[in-house]
C-alpha positions as CSV (number, residue, x, y, z in Angstrom):
1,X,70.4,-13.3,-6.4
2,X,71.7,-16.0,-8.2
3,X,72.3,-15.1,-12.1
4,X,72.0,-16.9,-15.0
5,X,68.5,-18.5,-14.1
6,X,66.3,-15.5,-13.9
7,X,66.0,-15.3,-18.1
8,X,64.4,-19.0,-18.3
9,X,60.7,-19.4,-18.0
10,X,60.5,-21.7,-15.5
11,X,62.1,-23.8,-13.6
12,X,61.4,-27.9,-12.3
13,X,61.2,-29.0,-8.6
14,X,64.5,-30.7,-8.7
15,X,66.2,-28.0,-10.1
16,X,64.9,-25.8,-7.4
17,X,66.4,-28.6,-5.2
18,X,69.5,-28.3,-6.2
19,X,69.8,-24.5,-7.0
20,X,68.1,-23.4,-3.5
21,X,69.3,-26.0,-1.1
22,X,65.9,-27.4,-0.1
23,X,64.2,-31.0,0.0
24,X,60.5,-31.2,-1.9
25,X,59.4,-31.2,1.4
26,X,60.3,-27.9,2.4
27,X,59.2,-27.0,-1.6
28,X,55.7,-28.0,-0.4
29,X,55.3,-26.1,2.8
30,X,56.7,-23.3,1.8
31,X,54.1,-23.5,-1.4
32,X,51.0,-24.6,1.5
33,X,52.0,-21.6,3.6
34,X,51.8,-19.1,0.5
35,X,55.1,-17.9,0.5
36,X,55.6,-19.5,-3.2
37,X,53.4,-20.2,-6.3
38,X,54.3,-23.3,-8.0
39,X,52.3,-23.9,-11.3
40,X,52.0,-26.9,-13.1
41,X,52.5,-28.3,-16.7
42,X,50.1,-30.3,-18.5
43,X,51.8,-33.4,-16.7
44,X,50.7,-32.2,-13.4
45,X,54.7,-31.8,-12.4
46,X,55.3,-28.8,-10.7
47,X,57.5,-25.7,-11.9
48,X,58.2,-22.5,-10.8
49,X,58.6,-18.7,-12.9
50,X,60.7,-16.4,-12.5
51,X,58.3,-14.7,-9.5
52,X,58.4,-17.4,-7.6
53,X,62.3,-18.2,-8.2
54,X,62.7,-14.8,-6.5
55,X,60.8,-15.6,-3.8
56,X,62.5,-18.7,-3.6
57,X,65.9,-17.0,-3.5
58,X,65.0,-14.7,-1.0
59,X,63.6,-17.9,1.5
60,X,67.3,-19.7,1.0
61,X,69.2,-16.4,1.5
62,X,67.3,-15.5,4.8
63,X,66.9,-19.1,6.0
64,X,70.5,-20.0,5.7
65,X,71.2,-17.1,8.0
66,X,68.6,-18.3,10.7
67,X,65.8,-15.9,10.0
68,X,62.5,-17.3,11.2
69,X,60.1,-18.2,9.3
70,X,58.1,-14.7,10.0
71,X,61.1,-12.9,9.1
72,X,61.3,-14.5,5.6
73,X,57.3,-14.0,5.3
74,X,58.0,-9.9,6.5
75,X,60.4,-9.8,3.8
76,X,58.1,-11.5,1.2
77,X,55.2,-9.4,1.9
78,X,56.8,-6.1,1.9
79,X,56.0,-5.0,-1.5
80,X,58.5,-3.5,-4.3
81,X,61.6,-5.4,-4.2
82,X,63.5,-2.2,-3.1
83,X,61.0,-2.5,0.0
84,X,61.8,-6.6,0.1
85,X,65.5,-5.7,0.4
86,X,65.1,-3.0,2.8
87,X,62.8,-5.4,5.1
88,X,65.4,-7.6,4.8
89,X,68.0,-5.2,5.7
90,X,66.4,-4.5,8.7
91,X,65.5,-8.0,9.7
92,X,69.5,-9.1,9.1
93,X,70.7,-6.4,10.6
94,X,68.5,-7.4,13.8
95,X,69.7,-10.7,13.5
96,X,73.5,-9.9,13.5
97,X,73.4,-8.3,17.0
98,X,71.5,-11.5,18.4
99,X,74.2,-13.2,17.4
100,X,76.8,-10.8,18.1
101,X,75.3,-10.8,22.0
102,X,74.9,-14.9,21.9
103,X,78.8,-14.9,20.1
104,X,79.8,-12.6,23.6
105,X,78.0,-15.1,25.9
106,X,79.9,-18.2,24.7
107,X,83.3,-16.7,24.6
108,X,83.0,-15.4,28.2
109,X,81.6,-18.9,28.6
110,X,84.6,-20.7,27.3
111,X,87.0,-18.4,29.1
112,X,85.8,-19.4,31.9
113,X,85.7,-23.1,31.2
114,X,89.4,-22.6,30.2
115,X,90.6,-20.2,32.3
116,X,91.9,-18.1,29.4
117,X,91.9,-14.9,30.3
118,X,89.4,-12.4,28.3
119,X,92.6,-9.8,27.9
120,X,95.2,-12.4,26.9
121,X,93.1,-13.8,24.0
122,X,93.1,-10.3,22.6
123,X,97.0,-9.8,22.5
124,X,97.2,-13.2,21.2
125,X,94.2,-12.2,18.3
């Protein structure tokens, strides 16, 4: 989790831009699909606490590593955070041997297209 921020009591939309990574657009939709709560100040701008910073951390961890969207909501709705992180343990873990097996595919691929034998790549690795 990112440090330094957690302490503040809230935090503007285009700092959440720029800490997480995401447009307001994706801000938005993840707010209309419930993942996040943003509140608002007496300005009607919005913000978001330190909940939904951690909620927001955990969507830019997982998303930045391909997790679909139902993944990231698995994660969110698992509870304790100890449960959050062991979710999203298990959905990671899941998501490394897809792409161990699609990693497999294009290297055979790519020995093939340049007739580089699979055994002489590994002596030369």
């Amino acid at each position: 989790m990112s440090e330094g921020i957690h302490h503040l009591p809230r935090l503007g939309i285009a700092s959440a831009m720029r800490l997480y990574g995401f447009t307001a657009r994706a801000l938005r939709f993840y707010e209309e699909r419930g993942l996040i709560e943003a509140r608002r100040d007496r300005l009607n701008s919005r913000f978001y606490d330190a909940t939904a910073r951690g909620r927001l951390e955990w969507i830019s961890r997982l998303r930045r590593i391909g997790l679909a969207l139902s993944d990231v909501e698995a994660v969110l709705e698992a509870g304790s955070p100890q449960d959050q992180a062991a979710e999203a343990l298990a959905r990671v873990k899941k998501r490394c041997e897809v792409l161990d097996a699609e990693l497999t595919t294009a290297r055979l691929l790519f020995d093939e297209l340049t007739g580089t034998r699979p055994d002489a790549r590994a002596v030369s690795a």
